[in-house]
C-alpha positions in Angstrom: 0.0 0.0 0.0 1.6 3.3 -1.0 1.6 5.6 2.6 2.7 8.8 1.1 1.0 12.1 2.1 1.2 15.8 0.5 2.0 18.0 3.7 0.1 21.6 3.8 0.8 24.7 5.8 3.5 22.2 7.4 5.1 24.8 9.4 8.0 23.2 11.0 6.3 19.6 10.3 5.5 18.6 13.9 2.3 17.1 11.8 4.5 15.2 9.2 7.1 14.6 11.8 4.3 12.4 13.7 3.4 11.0 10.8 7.0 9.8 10.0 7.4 7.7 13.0 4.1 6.1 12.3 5.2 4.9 8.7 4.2 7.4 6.2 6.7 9.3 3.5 6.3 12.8 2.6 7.5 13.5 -0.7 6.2 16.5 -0.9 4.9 19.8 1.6 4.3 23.2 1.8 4.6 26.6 3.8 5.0 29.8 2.3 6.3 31.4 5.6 10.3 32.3 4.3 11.4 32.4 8.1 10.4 28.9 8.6 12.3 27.4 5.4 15.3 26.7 6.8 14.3 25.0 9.8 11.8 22.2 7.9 14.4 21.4 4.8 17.2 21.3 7.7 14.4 18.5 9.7 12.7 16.7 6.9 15.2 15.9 4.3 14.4 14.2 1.4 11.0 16.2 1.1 10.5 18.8 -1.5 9.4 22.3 0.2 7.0 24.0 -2.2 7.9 27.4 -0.8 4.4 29.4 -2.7 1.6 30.3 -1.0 -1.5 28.1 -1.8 -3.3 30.7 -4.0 -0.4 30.7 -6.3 0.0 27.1 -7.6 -1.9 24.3 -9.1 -3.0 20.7 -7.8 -1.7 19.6 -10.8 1.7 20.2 -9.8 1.4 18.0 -6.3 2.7 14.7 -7.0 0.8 12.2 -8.2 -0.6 8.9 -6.2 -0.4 10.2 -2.8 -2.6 8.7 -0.4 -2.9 11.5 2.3 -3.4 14.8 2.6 -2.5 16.6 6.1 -2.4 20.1 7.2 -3.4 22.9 9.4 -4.9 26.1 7.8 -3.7 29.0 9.0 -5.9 29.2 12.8 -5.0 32.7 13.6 -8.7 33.8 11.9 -10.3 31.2 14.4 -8.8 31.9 17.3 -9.9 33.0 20.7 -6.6 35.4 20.5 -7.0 36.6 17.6 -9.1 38.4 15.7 -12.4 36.0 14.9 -12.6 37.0 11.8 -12.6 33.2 10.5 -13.8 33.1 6.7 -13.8 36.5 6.0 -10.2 36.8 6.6 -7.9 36.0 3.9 -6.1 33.5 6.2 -9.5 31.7 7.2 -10.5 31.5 3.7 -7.2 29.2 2.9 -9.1 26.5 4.1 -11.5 26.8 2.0 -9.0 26.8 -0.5 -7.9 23.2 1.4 -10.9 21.8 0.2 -10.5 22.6 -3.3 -7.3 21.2 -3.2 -8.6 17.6 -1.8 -11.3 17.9 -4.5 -9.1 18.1 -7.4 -6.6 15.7 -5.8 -8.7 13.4 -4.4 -6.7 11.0 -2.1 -7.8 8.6 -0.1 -8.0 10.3 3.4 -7.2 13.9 4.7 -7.0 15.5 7.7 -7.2 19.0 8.8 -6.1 20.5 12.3 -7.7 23.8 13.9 -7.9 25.7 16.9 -11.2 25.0 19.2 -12.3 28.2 18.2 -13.6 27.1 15.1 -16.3 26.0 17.1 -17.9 29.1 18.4 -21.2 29.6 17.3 -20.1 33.1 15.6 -18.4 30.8 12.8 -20.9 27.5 12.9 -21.9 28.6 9.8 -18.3 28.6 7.5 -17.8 25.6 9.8 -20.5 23.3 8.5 -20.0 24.7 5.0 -16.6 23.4 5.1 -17.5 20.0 6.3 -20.3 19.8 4.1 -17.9 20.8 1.2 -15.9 17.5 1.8 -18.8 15.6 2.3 -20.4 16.7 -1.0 -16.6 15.5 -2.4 -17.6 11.9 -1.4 -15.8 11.8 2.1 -17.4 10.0 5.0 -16.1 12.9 7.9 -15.9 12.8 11.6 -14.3 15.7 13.6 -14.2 16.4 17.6 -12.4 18.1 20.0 -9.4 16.2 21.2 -6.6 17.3 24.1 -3.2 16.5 23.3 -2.5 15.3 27.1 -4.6 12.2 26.5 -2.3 11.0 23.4 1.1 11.4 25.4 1.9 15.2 25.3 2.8 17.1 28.6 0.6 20.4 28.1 -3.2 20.8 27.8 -3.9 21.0 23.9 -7.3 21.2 22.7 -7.3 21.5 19.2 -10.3 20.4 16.3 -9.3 17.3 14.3 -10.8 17.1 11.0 -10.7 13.1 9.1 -11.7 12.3 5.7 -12.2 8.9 4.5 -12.8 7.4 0.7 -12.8 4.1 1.5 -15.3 1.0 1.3 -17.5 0.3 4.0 -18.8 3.2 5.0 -15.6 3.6 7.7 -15.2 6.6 9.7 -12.2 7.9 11.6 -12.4 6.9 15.0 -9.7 8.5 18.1 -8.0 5.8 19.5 -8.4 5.9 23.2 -6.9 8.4 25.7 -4.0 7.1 28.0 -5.4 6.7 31.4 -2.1 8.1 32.8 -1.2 11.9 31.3 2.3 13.1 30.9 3.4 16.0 33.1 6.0 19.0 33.0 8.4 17.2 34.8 8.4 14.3 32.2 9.4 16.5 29.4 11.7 18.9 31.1 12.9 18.2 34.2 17.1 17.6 33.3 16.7 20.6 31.5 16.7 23.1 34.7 20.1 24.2 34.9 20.9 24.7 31.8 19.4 27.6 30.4 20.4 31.0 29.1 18.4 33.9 28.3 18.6 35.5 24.7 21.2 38.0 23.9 20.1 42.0 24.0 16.8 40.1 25.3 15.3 38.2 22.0 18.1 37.4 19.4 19.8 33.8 19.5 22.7 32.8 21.6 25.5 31.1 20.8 26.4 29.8 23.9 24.7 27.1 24.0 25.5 23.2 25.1 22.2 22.4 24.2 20.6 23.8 21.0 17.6 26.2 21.3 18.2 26.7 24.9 17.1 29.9 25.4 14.5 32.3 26.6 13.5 35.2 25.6 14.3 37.9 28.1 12.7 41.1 28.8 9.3 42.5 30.9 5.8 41.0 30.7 2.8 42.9 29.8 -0.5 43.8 31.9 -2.3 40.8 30.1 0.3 38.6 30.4 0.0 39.8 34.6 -3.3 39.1 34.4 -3.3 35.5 35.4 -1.0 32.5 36.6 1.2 31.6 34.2 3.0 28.7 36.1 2.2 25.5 35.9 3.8 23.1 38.8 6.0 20.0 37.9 3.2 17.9 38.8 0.8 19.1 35.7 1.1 19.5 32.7 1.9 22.9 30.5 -0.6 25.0 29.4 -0.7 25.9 26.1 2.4 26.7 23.6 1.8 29.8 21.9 2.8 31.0 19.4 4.2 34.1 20.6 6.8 33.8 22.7 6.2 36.9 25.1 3.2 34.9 25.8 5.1 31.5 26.8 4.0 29.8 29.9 6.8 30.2 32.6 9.1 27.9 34.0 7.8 25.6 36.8 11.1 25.8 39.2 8.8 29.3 40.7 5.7 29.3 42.4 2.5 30.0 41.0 1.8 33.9 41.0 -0.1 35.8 43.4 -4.0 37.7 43.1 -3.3 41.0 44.1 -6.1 42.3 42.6 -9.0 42.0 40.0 -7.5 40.5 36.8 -3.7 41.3 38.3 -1.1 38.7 39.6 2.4 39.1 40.7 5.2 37.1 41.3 6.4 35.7 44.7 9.1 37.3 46.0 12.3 35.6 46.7 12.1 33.8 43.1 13.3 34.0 39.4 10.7 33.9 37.1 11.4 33.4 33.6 9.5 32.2 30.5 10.3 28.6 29.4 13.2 28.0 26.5 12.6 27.2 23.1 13.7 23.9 23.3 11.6 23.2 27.0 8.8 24.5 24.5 9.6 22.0 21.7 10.0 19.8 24.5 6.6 20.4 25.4 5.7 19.7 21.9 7.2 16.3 21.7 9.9 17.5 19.0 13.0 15.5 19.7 16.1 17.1 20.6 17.9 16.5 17.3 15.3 18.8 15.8 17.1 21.8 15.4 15.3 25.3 14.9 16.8 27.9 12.6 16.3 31.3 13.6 17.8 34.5 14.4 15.6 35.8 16.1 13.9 33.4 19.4 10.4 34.9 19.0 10.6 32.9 15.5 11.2 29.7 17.3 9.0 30.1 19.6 6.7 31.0 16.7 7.5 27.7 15.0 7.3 25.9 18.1 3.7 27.2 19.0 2.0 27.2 15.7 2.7 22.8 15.4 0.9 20.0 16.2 2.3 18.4 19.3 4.6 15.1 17.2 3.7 12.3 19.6 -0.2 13.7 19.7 0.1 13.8 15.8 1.8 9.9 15.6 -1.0 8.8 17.6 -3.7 9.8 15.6 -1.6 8.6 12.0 -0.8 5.4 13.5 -4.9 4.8 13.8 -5.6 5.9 10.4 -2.8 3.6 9.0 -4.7 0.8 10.7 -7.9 2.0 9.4 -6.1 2.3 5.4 -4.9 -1.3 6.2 -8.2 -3.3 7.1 -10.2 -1.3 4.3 -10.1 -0.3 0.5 -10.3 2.7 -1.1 -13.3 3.7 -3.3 -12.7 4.2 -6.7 -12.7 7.6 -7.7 -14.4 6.9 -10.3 -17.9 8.7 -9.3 -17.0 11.5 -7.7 -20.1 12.9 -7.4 -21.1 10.1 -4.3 -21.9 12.1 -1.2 -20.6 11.4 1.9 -22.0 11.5 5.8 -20.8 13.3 8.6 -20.2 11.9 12.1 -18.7 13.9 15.3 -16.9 11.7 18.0 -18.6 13.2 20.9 -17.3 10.4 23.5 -13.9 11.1 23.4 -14.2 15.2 22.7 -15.3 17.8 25.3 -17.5 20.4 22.6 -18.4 22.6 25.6 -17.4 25.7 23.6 -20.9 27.7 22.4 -19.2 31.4 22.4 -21.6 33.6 20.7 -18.9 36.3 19.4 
């Protein structure tokens, strides 16, 4: 069975990375973000980086007979942090372009990672469009909302999974189970303690290092950031990797902060505070040490870092759809005007989220 997969908005390939170790090549991927280049062809040899933006090339010129295609559409429109635009932002409307891509391509399976913000009820209405768009392309769809601390990841992740099947049998794509025991911060980054260094003149690399990425950025923390804890103990897992890095959770070695007022912490006296490194951060992640991130500048690691899907939470979910490709055949696609259905996995998701705007 041929396991290759066409990799979009790959980012530093945490995604493909996972889906690596569970057996599948990637021949061929995509990101269009110039300060990210260096840092995936460094990572993933062997792949060809199609460096254009997705609005500027043809399906035609992915190559042919791939099985898979993965990505995560830009989430910045979705998000809780951002802006909410969703589809009427040029960045939410590249996953629109997603679909067109799987429509003309046509492989076997996709999947599509977002941020749980999708789910508000201000954008339930280019949400179903979307997942009615691939189920009018023949794809029998499931989607939920799963946390990456139940598939072996030491932070709490919640993040929309989006699976596509063509395949006989009317088969959807089912989660494998969460772990009963969760990884915490001291599993990931405990022997890294010592080590550290902050960034030189506050965010620019350091050479210093013995181990690569190893450094923090360095500098004050804003009124929002003061606004709640930002330390998590040993004992629990991270909270979420961001993608800005003056927004990075800090380093468990301190206590948690104080309420000194409404909306306001501080920090304990009597203790250094600082924000985690960018390789406790990949760490975090699940990106292996020998993944090295390129960068002058740290905020683009920790840009990198925070805008991936966690590896080991990503080999987890391509190990179950290799098992599901295995004990099922594809459909034709001959016929492409078959309809699929749509199915949500509700028992392993927590949809609480019902945010009006």
């Amino acid at each position: 069975m041929n396991l290759e997969v066409a990799s979009f908005f790959a980012g530093a390939g945490g995604l493909d990375l996972g889906f690596r170790q569970a057996g599948f090549g990637i021949p061929w991927a995509n990101e269009y973000d110039k300060a990210i280049h260096a840092t995936y062809e460094a990572n993933h040899p062997g792949t060809h980086l199609e460096r254009r933006s997705l609005t500027d090339f043809e399906p035609e010129e992915i190559p042919q007979g791939v099985t898979g295609m993965i990505g995560g559409p830009p989430c910045q429109s979705w998000s809780e942090a951002g802006m909410l635009r969703g589809a009427e932002d040029r960045r939410g409307q590249l996953f629109f372009r997603y679909v067109d891509f799987v429509d003309e391509v046509r492989p076997t399976f996709f999947l599509a990672e977002n941020v749980s913000g999708i789910l508000f009820t201000r954008h339930s209405n280019s949400f179903r469009e979307i997942l009615e768009r691939f189920c009018e392309l023949g794809y029998n769809v499931s989607y939920g909302l799963l946390n990456a601390n139940d598939y072996g990841v030491p932070q709490d992740r919640e993040r929309v999974i989006i699976v596509g099947y063509r395949l006989k049998g009317d088969v959807f794509f089912e989660p494998p189970a969460p772990d009963d025991s969760k990884p915490v911060l001291k599993d990931a980054i405990y022997d890294l303690r010592k080590s550290a260094k902050p960034a030189v003149n506050k965010t620019y690399g350091n050479t210093k290092l013995r181990i690569p990425n190893h450094e923090y950025l360095d500098g004050g923390f804003s009124s929002m950031f003061m606004s709640r804890n930002r330390v998590r103990a040993w004992d629990e897992p991270s909270f979420t990797i961001q993608a800005g890095g003056r927004h990075a959770p800090l380093h468990p070695n301190a206590p948690k902060m104080e309420i000194v007022g409404k909306d306001k912490r501080a920090f304990v006296e009597g203790f250094d505070y600082r924000r985690l490194t960018v390789r406790e951060a990949a760490r975090v992640q699940t990106f292996p040490d020998e993944f090295i991130f390129h960068y002058k500048n740290v905020l683009d690691g920790y840009k990198m870092i925070g805008n991936a899907v966690p590896v080991e939470f990503a080999r987890r979910l391509a190990t179950q759809i290799k098992k599901d490709l295995k004990k099922n055949e594809p459909l034709s696609n001959r016929g492409r005007q078959r309809v699929g259905s749509l199915e949500r996995f509700e028992d392993l998701s927590r949809l609480k989220i019902s945010r009006a705007s």
